[in-house]
VEXMINU-559721 format. One line per field, with one value per residue: x, y, z of N, C-alpha, C, O in turn; residue number from 1; residue in one letter; chain. Coordinates in nm, 2 decimals, decimal comma. Example, Ala and Ser with C-alpha at 12.3 -4.5 7.8 and 13.67 -1.06 7.14 Angstrom:
2
n_x [1,32  1,28]
n_y [-0,57  -0,22]
n_z [0,78  0,71]
ca_x [1,23  1,37]
ca_y [-0,45  -0,11]
ca_z [0,78  0,71]
c_x [1,32  1,29]
c_y [-0,33  0,00]
c_z [0,78  0,79]
o_x [1,42  1,34]
o_y [-0,33  0,11]
o_z [0,85  0,80]
nr [1  2]
rest [A  S]
kette [A  A]
***
This chain:
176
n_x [1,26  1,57  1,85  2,04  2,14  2,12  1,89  1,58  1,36  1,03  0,84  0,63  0,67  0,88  0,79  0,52  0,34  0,30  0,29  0,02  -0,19  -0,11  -0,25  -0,48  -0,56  -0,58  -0,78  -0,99  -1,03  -1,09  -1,35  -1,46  -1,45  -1,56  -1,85  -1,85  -1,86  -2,03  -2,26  -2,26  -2,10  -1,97  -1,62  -1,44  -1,53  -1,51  -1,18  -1,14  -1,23  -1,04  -0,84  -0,88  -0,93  -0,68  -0,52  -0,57  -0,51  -0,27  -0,18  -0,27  -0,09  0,12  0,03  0,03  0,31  0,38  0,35  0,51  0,71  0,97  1,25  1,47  1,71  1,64  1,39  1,05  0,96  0,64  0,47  0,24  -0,02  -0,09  0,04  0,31  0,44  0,67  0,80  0,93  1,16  1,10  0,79  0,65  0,41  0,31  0,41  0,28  0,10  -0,21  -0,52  -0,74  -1,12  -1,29  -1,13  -1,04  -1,27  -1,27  -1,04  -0,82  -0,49  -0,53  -0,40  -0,22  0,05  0,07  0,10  0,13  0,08  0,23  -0,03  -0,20  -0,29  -0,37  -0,14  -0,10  0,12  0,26  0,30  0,38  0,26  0,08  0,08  0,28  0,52  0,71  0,82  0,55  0,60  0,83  0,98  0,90  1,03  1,26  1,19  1,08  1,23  1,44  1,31  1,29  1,49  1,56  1,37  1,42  1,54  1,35  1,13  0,78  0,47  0,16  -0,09  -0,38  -0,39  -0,27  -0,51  -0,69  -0,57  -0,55  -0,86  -0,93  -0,76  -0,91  -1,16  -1,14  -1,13  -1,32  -1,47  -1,41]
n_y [-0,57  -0,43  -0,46  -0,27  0,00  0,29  0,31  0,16  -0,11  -0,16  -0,35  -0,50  -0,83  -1,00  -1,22  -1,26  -1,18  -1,34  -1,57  -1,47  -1,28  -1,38  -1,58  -1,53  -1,37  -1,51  -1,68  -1,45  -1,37  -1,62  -1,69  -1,47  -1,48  -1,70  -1,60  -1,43  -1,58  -1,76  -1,62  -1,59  -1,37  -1,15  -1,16  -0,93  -0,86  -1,03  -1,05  -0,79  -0,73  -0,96  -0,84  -0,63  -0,71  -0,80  -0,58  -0,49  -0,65  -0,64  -0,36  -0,33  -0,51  -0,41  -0,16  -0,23  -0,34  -0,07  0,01  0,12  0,17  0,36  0,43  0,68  0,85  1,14  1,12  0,99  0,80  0,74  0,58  0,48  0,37  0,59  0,80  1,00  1,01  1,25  1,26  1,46  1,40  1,60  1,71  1,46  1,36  1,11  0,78  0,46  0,21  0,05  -0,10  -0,25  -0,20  -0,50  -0,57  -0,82  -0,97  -0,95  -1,05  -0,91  -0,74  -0,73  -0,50  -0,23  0,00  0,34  0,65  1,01  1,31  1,66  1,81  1,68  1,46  1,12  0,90  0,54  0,34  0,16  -0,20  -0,23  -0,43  -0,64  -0,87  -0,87  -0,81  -0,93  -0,92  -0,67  -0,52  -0,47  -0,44  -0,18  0,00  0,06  0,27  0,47  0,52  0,63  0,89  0,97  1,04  1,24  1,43  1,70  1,96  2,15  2,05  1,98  1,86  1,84  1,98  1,98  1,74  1,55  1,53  1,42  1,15  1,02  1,01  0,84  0,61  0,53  0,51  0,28  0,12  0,11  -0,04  -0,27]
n_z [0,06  0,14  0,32  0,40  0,63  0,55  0,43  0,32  0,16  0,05  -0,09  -0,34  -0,33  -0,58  -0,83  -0,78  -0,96  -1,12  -1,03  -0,90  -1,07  -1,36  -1,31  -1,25  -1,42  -1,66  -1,61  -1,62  -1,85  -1,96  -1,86  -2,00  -2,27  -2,30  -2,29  -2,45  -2,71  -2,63  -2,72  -2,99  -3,09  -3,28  -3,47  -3,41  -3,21  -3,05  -3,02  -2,93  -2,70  -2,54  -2,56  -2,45  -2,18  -2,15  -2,17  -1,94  -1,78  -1,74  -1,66  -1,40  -1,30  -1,33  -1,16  -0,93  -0,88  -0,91  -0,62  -0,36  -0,04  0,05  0,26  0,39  0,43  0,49  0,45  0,39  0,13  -0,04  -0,28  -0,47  -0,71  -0,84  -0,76  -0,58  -0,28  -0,10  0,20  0,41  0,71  0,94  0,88  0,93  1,17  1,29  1,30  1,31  1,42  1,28  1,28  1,08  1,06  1,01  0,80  0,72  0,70  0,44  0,34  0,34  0,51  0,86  1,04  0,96  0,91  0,91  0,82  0,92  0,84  0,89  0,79  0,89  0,69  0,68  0,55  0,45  0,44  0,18  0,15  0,41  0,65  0,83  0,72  0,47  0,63  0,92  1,25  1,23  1,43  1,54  1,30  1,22  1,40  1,28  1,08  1,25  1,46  1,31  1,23  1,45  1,53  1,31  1,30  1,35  1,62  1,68  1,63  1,70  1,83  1,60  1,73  1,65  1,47  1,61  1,79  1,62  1,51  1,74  1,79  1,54  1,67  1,88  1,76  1,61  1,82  1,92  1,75  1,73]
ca_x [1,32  1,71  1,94  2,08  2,17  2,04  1,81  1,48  1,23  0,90  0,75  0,58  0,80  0,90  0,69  0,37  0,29  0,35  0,17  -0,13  -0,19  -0,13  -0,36  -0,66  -0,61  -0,62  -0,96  -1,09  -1,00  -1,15  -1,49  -1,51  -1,43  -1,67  -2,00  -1,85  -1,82  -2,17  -2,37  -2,19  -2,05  -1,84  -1,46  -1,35  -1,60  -1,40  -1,07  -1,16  -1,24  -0,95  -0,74  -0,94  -0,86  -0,55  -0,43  -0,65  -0,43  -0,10  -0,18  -0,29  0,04  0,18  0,03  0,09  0,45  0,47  0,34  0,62  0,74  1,12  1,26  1,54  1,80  1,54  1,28  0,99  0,87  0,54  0,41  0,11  -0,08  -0,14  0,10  0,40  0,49  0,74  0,75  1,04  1,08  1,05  0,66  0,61  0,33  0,35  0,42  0,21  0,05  -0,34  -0,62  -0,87  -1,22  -1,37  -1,04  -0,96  -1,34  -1,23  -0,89  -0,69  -0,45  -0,61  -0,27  -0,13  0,10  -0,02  0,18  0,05  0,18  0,16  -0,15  -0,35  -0,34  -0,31  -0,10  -0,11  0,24  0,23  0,38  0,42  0,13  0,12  0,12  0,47  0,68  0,69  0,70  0,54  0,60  0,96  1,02  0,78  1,11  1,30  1,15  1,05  1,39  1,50  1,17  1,30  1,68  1,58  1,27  1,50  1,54  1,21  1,01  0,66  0,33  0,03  -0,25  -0,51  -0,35  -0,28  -0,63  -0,68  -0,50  -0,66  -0,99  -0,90  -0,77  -1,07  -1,29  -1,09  -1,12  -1,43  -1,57  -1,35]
ca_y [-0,49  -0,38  -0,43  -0,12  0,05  0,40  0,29  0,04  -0,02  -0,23  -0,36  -0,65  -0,91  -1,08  -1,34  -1,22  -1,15  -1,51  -1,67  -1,43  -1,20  -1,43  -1,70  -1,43  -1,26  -1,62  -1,70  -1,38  -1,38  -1,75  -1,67  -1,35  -1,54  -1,83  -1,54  -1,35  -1,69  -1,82  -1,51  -1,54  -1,21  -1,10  -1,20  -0,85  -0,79  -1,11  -0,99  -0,67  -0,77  -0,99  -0,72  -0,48  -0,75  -0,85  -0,44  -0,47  -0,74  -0,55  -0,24  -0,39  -0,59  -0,23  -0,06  -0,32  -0,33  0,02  0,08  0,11  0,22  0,38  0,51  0,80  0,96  1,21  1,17  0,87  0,79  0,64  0,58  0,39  0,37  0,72  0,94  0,95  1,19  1,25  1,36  1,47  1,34  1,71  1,69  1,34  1,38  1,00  0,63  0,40  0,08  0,06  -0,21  -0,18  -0,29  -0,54  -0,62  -0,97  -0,98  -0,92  -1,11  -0,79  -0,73  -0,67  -0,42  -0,13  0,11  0,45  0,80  1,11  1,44  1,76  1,85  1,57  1,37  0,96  0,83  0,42  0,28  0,03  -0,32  -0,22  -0,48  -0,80  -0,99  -0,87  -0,79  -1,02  -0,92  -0,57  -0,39  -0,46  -0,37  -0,06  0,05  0,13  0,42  0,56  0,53  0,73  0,99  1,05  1,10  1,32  1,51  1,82  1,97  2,26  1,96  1,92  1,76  1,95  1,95  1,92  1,64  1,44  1,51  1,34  1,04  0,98  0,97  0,76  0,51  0,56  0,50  0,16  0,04  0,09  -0,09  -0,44]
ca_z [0,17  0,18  0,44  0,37  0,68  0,51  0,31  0,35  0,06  0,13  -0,23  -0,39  -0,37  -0,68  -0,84  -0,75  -1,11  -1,20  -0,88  -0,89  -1,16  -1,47  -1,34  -1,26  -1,61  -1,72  -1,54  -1,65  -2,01  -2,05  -1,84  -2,08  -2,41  -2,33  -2,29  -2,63  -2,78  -2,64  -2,79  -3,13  -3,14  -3,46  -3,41  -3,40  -3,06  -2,94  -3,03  -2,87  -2,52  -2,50  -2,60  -2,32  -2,10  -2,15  -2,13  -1,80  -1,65  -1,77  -1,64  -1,27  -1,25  -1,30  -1,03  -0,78  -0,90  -0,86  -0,47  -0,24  0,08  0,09  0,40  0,34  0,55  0,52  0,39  0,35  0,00  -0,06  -0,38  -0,52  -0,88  -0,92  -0,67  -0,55  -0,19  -0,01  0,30  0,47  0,85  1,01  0,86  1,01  1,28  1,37  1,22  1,39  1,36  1,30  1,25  0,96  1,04  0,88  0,69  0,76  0,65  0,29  0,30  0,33  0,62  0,94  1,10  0,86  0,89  0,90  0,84  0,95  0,85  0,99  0,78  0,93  0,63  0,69  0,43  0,44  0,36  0,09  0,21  0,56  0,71  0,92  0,64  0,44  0,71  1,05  1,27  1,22  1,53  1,53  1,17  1,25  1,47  1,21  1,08  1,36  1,51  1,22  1,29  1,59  1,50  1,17  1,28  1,42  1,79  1,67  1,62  1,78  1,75  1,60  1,81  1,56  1,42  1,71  1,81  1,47  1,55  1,90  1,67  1,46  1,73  1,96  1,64  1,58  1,94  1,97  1,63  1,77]
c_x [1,47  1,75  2,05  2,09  2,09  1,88  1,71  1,36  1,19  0,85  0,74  0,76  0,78  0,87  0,54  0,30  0,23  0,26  0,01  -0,20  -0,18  -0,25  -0,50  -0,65  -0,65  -0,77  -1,05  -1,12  -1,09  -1,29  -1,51  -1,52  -1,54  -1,84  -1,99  -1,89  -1,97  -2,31  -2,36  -2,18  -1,95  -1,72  -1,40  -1,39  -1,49  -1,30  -1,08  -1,17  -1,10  -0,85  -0,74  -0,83  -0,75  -0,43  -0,45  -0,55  -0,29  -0,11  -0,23  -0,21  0,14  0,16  0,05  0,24  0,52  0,49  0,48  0,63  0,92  1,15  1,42  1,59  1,70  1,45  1,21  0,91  0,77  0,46  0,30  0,08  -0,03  -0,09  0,19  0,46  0,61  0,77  0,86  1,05  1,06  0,89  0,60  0,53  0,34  0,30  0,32  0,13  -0,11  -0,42  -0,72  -0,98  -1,26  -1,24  -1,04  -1,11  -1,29  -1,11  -0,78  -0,62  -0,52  -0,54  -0,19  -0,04  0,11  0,07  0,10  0,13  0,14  0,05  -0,28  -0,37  -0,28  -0,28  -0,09  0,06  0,23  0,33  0,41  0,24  0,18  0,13  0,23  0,51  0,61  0,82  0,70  0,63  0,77  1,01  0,98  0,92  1,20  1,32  1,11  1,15  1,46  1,42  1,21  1,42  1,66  1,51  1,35  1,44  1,38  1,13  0,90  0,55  0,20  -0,08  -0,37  -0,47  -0,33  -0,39  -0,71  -0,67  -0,54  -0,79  -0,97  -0,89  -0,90  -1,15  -1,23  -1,09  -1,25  -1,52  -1,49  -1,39]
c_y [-0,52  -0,44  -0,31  -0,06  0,22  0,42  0,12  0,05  -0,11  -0,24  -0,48  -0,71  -0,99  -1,18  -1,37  -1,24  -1,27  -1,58  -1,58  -1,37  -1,27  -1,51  -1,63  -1,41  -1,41  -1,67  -1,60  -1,36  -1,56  -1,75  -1,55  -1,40  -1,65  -1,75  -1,49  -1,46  -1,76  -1,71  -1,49  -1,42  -1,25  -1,19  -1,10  -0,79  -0,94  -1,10  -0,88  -0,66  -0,85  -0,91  -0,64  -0,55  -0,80  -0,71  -0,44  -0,47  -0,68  -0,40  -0,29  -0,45  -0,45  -0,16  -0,12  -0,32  -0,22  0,08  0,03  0,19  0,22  0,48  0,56  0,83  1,07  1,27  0,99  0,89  0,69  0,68  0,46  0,45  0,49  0,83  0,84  1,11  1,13  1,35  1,33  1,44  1,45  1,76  1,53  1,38  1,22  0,90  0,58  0,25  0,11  -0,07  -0,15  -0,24  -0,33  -0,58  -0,74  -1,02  -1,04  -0,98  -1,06  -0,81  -0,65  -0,53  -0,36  -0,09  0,27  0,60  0,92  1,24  1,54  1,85  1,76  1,47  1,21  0,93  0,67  0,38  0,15  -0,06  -0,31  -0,30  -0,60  -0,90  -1,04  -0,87  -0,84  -0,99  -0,72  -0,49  -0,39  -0,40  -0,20  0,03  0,11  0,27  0,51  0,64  0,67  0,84  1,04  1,15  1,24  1,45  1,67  1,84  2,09  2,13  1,95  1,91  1,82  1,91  1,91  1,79  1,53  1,44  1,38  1,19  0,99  0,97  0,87  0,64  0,48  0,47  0,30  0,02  0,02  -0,01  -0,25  -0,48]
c_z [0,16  0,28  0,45  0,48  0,63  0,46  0,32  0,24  0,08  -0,01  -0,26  -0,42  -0,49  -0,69  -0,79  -0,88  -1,19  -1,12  -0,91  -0,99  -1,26  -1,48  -1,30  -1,37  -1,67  -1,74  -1,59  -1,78  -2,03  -1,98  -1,99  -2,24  -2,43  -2,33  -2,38  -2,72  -2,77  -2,72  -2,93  -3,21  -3,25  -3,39  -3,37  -3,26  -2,97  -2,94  -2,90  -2,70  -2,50  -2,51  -2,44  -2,21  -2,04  -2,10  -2,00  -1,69  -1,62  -1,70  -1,46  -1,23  -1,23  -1,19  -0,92  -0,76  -0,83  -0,70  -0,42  -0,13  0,07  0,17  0,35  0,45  0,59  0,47  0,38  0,21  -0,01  -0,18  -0,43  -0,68  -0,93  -0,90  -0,63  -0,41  -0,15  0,08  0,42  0,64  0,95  1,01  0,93  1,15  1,39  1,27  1,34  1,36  1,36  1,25  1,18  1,01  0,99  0,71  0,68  0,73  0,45  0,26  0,30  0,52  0,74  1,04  0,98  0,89  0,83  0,93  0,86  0,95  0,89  0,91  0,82  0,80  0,64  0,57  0,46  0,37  0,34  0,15  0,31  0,62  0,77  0,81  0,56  0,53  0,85  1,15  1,30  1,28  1,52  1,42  1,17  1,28  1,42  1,18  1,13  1,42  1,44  1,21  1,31  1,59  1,46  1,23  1,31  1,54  1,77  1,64  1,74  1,73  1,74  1,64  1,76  1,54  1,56  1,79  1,71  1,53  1,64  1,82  1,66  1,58  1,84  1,89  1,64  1,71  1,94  1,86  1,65  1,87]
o_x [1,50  1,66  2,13  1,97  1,98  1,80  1,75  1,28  1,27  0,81  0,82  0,87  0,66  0,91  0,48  0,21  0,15  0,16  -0,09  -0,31  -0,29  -0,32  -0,61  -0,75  -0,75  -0,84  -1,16  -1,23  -1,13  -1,37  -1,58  -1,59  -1,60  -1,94  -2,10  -1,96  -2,03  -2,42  -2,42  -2,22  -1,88  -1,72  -1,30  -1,32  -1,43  -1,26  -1,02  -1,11  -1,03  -0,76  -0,65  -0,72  -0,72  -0,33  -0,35  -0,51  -0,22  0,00  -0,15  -0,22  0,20  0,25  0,09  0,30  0,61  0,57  0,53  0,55  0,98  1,10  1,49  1,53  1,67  1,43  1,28  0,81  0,79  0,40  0,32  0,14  0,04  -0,12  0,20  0,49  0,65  0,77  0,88  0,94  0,99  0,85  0,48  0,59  0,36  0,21  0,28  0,12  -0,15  -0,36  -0,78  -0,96  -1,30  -1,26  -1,02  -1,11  -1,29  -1,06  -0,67  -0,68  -0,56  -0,62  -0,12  0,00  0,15  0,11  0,00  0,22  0,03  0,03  -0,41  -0,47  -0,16  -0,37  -0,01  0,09  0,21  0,43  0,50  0,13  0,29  0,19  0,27  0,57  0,50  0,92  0,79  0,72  0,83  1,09  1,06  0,95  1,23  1,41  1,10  1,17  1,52  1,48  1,21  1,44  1,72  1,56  1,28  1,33  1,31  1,01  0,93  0,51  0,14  -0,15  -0,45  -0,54  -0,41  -0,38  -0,78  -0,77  -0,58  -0,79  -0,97  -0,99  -0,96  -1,21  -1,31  -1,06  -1,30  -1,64  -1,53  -1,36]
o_y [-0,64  -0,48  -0,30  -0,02  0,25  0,51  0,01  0,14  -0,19  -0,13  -0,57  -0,68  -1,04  -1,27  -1,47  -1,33  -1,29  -1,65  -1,63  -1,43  -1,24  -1,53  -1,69  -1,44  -1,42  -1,70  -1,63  -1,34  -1,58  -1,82  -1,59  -1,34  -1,68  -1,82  -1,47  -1,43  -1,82  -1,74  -1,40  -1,39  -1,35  -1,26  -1,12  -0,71  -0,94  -1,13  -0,89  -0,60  -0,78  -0,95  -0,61  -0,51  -0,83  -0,71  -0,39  -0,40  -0,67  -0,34  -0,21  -0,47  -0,40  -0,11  -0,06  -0,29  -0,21  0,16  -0,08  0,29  0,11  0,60  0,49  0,84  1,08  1,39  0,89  0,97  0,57  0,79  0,34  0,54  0,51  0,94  0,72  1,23  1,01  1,47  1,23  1,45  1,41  1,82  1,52  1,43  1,21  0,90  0,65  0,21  0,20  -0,14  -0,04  -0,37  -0,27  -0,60  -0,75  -1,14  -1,14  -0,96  -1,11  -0,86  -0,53  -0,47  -0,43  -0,20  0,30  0,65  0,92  1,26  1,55  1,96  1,77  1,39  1,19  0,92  0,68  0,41  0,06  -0,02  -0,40  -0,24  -0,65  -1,01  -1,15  -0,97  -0,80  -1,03  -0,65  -0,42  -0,29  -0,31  -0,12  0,13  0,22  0,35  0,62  0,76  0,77  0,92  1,16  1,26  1,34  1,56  1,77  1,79  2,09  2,17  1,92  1,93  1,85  1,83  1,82  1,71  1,43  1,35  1,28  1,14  0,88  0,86  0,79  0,56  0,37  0,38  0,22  -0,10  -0,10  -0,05  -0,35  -0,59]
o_z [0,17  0,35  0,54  0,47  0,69  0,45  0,33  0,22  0,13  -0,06  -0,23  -0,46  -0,51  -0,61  -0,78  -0,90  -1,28  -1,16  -0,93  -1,00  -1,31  -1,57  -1,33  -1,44  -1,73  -1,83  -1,62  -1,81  -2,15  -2,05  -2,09  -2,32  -2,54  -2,37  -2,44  -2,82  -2,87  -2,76  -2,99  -3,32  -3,28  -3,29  -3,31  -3,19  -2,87  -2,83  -2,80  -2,60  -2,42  -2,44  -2,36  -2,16  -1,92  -2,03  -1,93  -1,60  -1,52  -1,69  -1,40  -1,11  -1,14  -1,13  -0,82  -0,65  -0,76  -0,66  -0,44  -0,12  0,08  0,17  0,29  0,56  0,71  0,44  0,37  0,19  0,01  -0,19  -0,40  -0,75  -1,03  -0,95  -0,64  -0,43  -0,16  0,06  0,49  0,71  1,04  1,11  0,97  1,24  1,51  1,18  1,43  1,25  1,44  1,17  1,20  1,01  0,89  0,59  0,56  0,72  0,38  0,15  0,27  0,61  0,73  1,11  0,90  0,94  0,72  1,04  0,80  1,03  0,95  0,96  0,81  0,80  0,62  0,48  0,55  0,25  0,42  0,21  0,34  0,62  0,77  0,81  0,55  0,54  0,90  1,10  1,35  1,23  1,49  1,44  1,12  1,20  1,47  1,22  1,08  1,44  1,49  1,14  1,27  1,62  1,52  1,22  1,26  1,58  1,87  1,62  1,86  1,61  1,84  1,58  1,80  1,61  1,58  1,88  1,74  1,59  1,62  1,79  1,75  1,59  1,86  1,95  1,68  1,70  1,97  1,89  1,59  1,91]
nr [1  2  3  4  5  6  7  8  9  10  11  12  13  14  15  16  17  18  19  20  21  22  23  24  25  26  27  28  29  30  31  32  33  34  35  36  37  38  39  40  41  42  43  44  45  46  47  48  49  50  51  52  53  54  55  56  57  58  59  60  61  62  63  64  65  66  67  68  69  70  71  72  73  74  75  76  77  78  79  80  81  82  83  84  85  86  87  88  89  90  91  92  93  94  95  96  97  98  99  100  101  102  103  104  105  106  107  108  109  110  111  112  113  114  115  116  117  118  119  120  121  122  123  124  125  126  127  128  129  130  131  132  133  134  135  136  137  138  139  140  141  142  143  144  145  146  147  148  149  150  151  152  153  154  155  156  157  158  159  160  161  162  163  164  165  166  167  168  169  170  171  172  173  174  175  176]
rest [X  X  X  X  X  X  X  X  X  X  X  X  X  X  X  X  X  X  X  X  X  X  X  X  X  X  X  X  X  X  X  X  X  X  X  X  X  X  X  X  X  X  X  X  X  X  X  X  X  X  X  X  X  X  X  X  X  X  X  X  X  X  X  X  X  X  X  X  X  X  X  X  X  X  X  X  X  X  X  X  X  X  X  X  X  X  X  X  X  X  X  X  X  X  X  X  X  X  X  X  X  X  X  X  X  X  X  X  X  X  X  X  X  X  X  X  X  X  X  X  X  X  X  X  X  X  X  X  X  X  X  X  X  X  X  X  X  X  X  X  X  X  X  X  X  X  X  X  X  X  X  X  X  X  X  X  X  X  X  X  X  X  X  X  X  X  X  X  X  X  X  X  X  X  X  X]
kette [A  A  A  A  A  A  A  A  A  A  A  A  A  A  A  A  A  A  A  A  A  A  A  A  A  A  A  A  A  A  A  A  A  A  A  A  A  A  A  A  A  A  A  A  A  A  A  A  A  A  A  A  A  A  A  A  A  A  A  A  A  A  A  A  A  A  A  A  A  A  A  A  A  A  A  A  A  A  A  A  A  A  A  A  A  A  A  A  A  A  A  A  A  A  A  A  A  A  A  A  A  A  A  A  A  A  A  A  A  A  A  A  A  A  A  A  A  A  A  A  A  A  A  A  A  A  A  A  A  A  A  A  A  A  A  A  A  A  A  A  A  A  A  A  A  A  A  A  A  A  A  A  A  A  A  A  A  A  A  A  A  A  A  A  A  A  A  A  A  A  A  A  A  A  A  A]
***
């Protein structure tokens, strides 16, 4: 994250790669070498897997790398693995915080950050959770702030969609 007055971007912080990611590919590459190695496959089938997995680990350090969250005079960009929107703040239906069920099960953050545009679709902004940024709600203010500024004076909130949204939190209240 910036201090950037205009400009705010939200992405793996540096050294992730090194702390997490080298020592899984590590772990996985030497369980996978010790079952090729115990079945006395060829050398070119043990080559080959470590190869696979070795692209595996490179290519998953990549897409983590590339998720982000950048907030815009006007416009929010959110990109992950495989997409990249953006979505200008006059389409903004509402930022918001949300709770995942059953996250904090699985180790993931249990409080997102949740965009909603005016077609109803929730987009998830990468690195915006209780666990990067402390504390959320405050940081949350931000972009909203700038929401509110941007969205223009014809701005209003589409009914479907914020029907949507009331769902959704409903649904999340009631499963805690």
């Amino acid at each position: 994250m910036t201090d950037d007055p205009g400009l705010r971007r939200y992405g793996m912080r540096s050294g992730i790669a090194v702390e997490v990611l080298v020592p899984a590919a590590t772990v996985l590459i030497a369980a996978s070498l010790s079952v090729v190695l115990d079945v006395d496959a060829p050398w070119w089938l043990t080559a080959a897997v470590i190869a696979v997995l070795l692209l595996l680990s490179v290519w998953v350090a990549a897409a983590i790398r590339r998720a982000v969250t950048v907030v815009h005079e006007d416009h929010i960009l959110i990109r992950t693995a495989f997409a990249t929107r953006r979505v200008p703040w006059e389409d903004v239906q509402d930022i918001r915080i949300e709770r995942v069920p059953g996250a904090a099960e699985h180790g993931l953050p249990a409080r997102v950050v949740a965009l909603y545009d005016r077609d109803g679709r929730r987009l998830w902004l990468p690195h915006l959770n209780e666990r990067e940024v402390r504390p959320l709600e405050a940081e949350l203010g931000f972009p909203r702030d700038l929401w509110v500024g941007r969205r223009g004076a014809g701005w209003a909130p589409v009914a479907e969609v914020t029907a949507k949204m009331n769902a959704v939190t409903a649904k999340t209240r009631a499963t805690r």
